[in-house]
C-alpha positions as CSV (number, residue, x, y, z in Angstrom):
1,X,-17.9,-21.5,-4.9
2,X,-16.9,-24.7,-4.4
3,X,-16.6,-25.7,-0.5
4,X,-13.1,-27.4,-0.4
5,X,-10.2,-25.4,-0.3
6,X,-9.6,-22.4,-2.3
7,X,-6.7,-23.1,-4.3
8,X,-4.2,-19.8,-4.4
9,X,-1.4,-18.8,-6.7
10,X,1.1,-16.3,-6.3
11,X,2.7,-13.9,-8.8
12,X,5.4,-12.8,-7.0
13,X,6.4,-15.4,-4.3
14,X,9.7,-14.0,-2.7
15,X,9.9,-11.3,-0.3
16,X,6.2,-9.3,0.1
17,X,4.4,-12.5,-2.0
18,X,5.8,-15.2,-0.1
19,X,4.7,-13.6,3.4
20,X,1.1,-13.0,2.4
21,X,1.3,-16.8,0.5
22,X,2.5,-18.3,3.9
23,X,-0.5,-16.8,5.5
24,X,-2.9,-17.7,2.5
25,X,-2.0,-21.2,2.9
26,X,-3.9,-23.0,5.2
27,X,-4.4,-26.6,3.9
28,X,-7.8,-28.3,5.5
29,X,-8.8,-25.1,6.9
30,X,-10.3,-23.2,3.4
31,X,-7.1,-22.4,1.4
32,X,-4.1,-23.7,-0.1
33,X,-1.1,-22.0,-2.4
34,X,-0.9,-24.9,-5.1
35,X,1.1,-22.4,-7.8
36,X,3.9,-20.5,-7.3
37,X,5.8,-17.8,-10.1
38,X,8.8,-16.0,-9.9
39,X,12.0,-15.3,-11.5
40,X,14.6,-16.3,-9.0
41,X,14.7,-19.9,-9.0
42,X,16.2,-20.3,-5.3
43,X,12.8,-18.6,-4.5
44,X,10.7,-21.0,-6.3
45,X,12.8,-24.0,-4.8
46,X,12.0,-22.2,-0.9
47,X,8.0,-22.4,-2.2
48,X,8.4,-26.3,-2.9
49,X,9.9,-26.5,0.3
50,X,7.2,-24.7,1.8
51,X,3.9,-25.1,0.3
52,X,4.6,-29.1,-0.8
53,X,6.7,-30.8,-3.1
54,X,3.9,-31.1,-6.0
55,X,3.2,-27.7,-5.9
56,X,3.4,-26.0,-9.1
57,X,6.7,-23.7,-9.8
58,X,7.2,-21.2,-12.7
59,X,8.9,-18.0,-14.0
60,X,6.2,-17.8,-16.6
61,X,3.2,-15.8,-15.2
62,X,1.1,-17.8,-18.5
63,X,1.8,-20.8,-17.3
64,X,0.0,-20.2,-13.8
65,X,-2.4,-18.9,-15.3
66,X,-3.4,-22.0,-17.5
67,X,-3.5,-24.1,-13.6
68,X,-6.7,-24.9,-12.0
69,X,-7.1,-22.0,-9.4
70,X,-9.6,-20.1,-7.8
71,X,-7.7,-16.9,-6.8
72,X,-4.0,-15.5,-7.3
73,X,-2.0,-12.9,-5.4
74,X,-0.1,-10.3,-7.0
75,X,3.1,-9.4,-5.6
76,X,5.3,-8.1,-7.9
77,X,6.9,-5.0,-8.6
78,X,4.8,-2.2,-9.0
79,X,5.6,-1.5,-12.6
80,X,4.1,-5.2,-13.3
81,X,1.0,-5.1,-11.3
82,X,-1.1,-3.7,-14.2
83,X,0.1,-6.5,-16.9
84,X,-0.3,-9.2,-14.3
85,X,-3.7,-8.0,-13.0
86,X,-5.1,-7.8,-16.6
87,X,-4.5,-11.3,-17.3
88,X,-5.2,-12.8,-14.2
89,X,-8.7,-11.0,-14.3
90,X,-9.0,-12.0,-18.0
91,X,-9.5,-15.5,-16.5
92,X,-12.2,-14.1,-14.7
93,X,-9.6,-15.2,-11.5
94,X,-9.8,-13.4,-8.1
95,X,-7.4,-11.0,-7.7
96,X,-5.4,-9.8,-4.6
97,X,-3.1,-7.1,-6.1
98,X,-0.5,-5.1,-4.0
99,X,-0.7,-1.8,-4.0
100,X,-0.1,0.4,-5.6
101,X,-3.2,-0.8,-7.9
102,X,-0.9,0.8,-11.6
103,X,1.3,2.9,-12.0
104,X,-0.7,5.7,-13.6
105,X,-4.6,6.5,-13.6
106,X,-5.4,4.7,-16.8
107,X,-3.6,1.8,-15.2
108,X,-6.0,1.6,-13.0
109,X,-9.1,2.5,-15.5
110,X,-8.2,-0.5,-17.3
111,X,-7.9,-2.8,-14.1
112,X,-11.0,-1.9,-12.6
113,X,-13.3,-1.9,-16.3
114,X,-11.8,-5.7,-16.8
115,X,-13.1,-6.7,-13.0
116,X,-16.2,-5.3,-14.5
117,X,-16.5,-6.6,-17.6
118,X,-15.4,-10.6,-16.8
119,X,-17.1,-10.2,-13.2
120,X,-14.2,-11.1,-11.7
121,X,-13.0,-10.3,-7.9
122,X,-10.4,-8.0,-7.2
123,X,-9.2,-7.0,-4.0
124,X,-6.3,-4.2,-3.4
125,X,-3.6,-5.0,-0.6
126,X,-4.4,-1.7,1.7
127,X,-3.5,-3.7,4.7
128,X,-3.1,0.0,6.5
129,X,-6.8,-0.3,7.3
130,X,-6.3,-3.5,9.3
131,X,-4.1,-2.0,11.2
132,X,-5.1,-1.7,14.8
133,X,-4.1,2.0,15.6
134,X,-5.1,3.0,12.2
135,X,-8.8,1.7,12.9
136,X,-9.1,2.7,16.5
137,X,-8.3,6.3,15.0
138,X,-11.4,5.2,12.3
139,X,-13.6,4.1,15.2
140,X,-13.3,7.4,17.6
141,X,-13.7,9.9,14.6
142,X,-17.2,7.7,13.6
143,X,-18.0,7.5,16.7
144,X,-18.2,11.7,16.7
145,X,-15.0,12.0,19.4
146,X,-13.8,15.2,17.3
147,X,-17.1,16.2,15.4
148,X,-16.7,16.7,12.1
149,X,-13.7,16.3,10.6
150,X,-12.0,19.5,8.7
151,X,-8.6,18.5,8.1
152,X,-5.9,15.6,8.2
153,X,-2.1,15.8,8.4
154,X,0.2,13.2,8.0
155,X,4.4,13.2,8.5
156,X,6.0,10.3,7.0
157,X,9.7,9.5,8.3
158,X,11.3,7.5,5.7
159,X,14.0,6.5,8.2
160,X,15.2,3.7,5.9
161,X,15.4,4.8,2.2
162,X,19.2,4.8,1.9
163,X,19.1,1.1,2.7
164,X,16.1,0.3,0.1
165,X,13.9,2.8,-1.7
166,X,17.4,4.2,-3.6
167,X,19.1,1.5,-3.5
168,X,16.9,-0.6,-6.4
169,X,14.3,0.1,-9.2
170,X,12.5,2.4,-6.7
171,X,14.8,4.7,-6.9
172,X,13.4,5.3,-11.3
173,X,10.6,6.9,-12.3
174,X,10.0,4.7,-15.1
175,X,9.2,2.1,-12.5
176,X,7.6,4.2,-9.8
177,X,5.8,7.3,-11.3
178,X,7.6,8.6,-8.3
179,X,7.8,8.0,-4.3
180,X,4.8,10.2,-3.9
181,X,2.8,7.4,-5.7
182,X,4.7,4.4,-4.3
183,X,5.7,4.8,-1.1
184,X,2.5,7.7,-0.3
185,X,-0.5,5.0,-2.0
186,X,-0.6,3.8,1.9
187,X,-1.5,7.2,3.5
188,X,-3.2,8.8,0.9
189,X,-5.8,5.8,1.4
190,X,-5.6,6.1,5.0
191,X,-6.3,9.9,4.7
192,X,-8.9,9.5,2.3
193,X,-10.4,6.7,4.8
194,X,-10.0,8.2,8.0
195,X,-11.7,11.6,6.6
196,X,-14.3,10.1,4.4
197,X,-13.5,11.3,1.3
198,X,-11.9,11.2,-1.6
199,X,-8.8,14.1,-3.7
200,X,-10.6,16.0,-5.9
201,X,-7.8,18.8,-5.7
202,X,-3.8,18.5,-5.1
203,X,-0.7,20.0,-5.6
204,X,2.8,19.1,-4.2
205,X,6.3,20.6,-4.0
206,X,9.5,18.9,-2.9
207,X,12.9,17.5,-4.6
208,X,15.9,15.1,-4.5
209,X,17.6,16.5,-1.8
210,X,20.1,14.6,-0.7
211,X,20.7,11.2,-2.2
212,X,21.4,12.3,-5.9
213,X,24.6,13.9,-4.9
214,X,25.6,10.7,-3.2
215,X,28.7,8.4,-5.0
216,X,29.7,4.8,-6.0
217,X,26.5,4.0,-7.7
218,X,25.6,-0.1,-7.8
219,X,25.8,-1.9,-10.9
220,X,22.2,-2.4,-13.2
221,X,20.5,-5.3,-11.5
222,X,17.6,-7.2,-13.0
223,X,15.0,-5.3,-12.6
224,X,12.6,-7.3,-10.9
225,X,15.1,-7.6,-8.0
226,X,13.9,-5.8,-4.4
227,X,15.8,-5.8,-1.6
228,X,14.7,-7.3,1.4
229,X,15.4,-6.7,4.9
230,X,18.9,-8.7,4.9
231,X,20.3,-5.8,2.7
232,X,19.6,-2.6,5.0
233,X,22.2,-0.9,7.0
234,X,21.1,-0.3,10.2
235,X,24.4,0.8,11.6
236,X,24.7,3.5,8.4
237,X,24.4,7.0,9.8
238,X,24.3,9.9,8.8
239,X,22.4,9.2,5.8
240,X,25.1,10.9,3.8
241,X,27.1,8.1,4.3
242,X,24.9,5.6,2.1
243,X,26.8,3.9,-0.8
244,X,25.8,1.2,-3.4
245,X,23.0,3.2,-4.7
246,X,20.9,2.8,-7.7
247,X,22.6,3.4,-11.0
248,X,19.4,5.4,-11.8
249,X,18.0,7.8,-9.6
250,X,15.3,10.1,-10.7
251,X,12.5,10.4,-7.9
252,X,12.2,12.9,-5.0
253,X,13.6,11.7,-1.4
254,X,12.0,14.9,0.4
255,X,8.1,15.7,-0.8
256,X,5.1,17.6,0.5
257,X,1.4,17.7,-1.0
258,X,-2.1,19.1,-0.1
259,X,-5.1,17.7,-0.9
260,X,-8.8,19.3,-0.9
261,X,-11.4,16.4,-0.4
262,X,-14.4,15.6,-2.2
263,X,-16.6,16.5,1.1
264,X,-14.5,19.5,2.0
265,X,-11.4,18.0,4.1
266,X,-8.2,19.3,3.6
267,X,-5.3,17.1,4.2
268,X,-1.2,17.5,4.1
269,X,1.0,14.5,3.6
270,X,4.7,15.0,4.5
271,X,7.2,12.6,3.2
272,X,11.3,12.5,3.5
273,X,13.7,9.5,3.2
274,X,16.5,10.1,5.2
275,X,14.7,10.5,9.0
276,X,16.7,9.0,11.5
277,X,13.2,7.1,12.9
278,X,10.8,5.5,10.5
279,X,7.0,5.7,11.2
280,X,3.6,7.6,10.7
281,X,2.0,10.7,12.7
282,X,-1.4,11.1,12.0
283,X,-3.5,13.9,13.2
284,X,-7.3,14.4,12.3
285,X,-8.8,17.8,13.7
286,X,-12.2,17.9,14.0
287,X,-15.3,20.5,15.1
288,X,-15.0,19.0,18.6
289,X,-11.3,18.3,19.1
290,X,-8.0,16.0,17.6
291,X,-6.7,12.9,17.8
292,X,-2.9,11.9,16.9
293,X,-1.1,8.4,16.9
294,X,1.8,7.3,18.7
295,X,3.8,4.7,17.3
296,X,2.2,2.1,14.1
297,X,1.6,-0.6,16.2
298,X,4.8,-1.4,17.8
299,X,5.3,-1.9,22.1
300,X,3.9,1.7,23.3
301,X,1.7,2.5,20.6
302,X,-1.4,4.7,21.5
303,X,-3.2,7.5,20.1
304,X,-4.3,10.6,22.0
305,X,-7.3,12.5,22.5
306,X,-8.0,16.7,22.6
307,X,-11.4,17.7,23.1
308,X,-10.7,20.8,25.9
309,X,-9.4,24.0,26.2
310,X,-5.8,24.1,26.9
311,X,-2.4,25.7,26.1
312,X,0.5,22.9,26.0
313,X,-1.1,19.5,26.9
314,X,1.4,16.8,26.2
315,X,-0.7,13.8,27.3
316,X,-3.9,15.4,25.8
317,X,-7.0,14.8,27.6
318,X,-7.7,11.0,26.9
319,X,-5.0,8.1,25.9
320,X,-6.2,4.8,23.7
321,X,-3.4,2.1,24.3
322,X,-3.0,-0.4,21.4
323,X,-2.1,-3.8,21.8
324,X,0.9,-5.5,20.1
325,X,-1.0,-7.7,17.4
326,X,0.7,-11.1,16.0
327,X,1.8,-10.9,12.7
328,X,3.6,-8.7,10.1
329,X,2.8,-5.0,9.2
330,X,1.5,-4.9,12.9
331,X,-0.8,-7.7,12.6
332,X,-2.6,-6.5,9.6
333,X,-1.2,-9.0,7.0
334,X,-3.0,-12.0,8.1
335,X,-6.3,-10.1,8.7
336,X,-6.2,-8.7,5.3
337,X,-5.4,-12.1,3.4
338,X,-8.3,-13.4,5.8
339,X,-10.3,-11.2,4.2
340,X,-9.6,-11.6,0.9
341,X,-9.9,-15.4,1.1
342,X,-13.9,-14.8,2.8
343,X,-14.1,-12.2,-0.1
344,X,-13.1,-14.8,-2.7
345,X,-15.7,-17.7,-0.8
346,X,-18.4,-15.6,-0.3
347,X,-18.1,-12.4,-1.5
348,X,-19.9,-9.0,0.0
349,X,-18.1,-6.0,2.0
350,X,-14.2,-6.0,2.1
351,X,-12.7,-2.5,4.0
352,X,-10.4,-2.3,1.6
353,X,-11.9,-1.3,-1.8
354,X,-10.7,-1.2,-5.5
355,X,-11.8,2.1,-6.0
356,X,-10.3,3.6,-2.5
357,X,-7.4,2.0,-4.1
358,X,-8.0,3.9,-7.6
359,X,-8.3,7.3,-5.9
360,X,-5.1,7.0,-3.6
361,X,-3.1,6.3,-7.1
362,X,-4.8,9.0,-8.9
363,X,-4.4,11.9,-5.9
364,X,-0.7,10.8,-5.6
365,X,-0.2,10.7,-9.8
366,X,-1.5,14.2,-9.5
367,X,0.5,15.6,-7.2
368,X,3.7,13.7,-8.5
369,X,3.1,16.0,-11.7
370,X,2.4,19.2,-9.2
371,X,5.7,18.4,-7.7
372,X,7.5,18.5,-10.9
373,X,5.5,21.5,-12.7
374,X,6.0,24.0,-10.3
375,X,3.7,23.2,-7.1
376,X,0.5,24.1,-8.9
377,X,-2.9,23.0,-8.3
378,X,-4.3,20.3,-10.5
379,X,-7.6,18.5,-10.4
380,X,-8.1,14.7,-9.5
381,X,-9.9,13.1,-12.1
382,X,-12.6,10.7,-10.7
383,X,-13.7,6.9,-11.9
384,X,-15.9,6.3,-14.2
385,X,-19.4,7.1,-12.8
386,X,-20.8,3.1,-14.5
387,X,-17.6,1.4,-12.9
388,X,-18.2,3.3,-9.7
389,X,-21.5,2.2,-9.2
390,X,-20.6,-1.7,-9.8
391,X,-17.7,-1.8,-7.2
392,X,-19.5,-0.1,-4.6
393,X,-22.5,-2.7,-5.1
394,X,-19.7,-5.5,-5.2
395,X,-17.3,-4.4,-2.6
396,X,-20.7,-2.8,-0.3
């Protein structure tokens, strides 16, 4: 790899893209963004502004392509990643690709046998596990604070999904799988990574609950379009309230699933959009105790500690405080593009990992068609054994 700076494009440079591209570029100091694509032109104007006047604007994805680049990210909506993944790793291009990696388990099959075949690097934007709490929870369970770990639960309060997730093309199926893939890809990789092991077995239950009876449906948008945090409603209660919705809606707002682990763990993810709050609760039990988070990383944040006998023990029997980190997503955006540009210079272990990525898409795809076949219990399919073995000597 050449030793002057990496120069970055970005698929996807508005909204998500265009926070992880102002963090990717730091001219003179290993990495520039020199090529920008999207399809909203006032976006691509705010990345001349930004990046430099010369740099490289388009709403063809091709045309970046064809630039002289040694890594792109992928920001786009989910229902693109697979196309634009393909052909950036075609190139033999590294590859940053939000998550979810596809939206279906071939999807992903096909992204991670073209890494393969044109030895190309591809890293999956998990930036969960660079999350401080989330990896203090890592460190205490590897460091044997609860023994072995048995089981994993996790409650998800959606509190804003009236102001976003049914409010544009999240809200479709065609474009999601379903909010158990899309919006669960996150935990189910922090589930499988806190627990150290990967769904083999799922099933689900749950339903649309309370937004599909809502009225005054919005108007078909393009379909690329996301809203961003300018369009929520923060004053909109009670959720029954919310207007302007998706024309479409076709995914669950309340869902449930249970997962049995490759090594034995079994897990529960909780998910429901309309939550007056909007965070994570984690709780790992192990041989030797529990541990639960507080917060994701905001002011207060901390995780707690059982490991003695007790009836009700509110403060539990040791506290780990977490410091407010700099930087979005609780300071794990810039560590994980910082990552990903070391990965792309030099290569060797990344904590996030294409295949973690793989399996969080494939447990959720599973028990998205639990959900909707009656709760049953379906098997995970894993990767192919020949792919496996390559990423894990890539990725360490």
């Amino acid at each position: 790899m050449k030793k002057s700076d990496l120069r970055i494009g970005q698929i996807g440079s508005g909204g998500r893209g265009g926070g992880l591209g102002t963090f990717a570029h730091q001219p003179g100091q290993g990495s520039r963004v020199v090529a920008c694509c999207d399809s909203n032109q006032d976006t691509l104007a705010a990345c001349r502004t930004k990046f430099g006047a010369d740099t490289f604007t388009t709403d063809d994805y091709q045309k970046l392509l064809k630039q002289d680049l040694d890594a792109v990210i992928i920001a786009t909506p989910d229902f693109l990643h697979e196309k634009h993944a393909l052909a950036a790793l075609r190139r033999g291009l590294a590859v940053y690709l939000e998550k979810p990696m596809a939206l279906t388990i071939a999807g992903c099959d096909r992204i991670l046998a073209a890494a393969k075949k044109h030895r190309a690097r591809l890293y999956l934007g998990h930036n969960m596990r660079h999350m401080a709490f989330v990896r203090r929870m890592k460190e205490l369970i590897d460091e044997g604070a609860i023994g072995e770990v048995k089981a994993c639960w996790c409650r998800h309060y959606v509190g804003h999904g009236g102001d976003f997730y049914f409010r544009d093309w999240h809200a479709e199926r065609k474009n999601t799988t379903g909010l158990l893939l899309q919006k669960a890809a996150h935990d189910i990789d922090v589930i499988h990574w806190l627990c150290g092991g990967y769904s083999r077995l799922v099933n689900a239950m749950g339903g649309l609950t309370l937004y599909g009876d809502l009225p005054n449906r919005r108007e078909q948008v393009y379909p690329h379009h996301r809203l961003g945090p300018g369009d929520s409603q923060p004053e909109l209660w009670p959720p029954t309230a919310a207007r302007d919705l998706n024309h479409t809606i076709d995914v669950e707002d309340l869902s449930t699933m249970q997962m049995k682990l490759s090594n034995g763990v079994f897990a529960t993810y909780a998910q429901c959009h309309y939550t007056p709050d909007y965070w994570r609760s984690y709780t790992v039990i192990g041989t030797e105790g529990r541990i639960e988070n507080f917060g994701n990383g905001e002011p207060g944040t901390l995780i707690r500690l059982w490991n003695k006998r007790a009836s009700y023990k509110p403060r539990g029997d040791a506290t780990y405080r977490i410091p407010v980190a700099k930087g979005s997503h609780a300071g794990a955006d810039p560590l994980i593009i910082n990552e990903f540009l070391r990965f792309v210079r030099d290569g060797g272990h990344t904590d996030t990992s294409p295949l973690a990525a793989r399996e969080s898409v494939a447990a959720g795809c599973m028990a998205t068609k639990s959900l909707r076949s009656g709760g049953k219990a379906i098997k995970v399919p894993a990767p192919d054994a020949a792919v496996a073995r390559w990423f894990k000597k890539q990725n360490g």
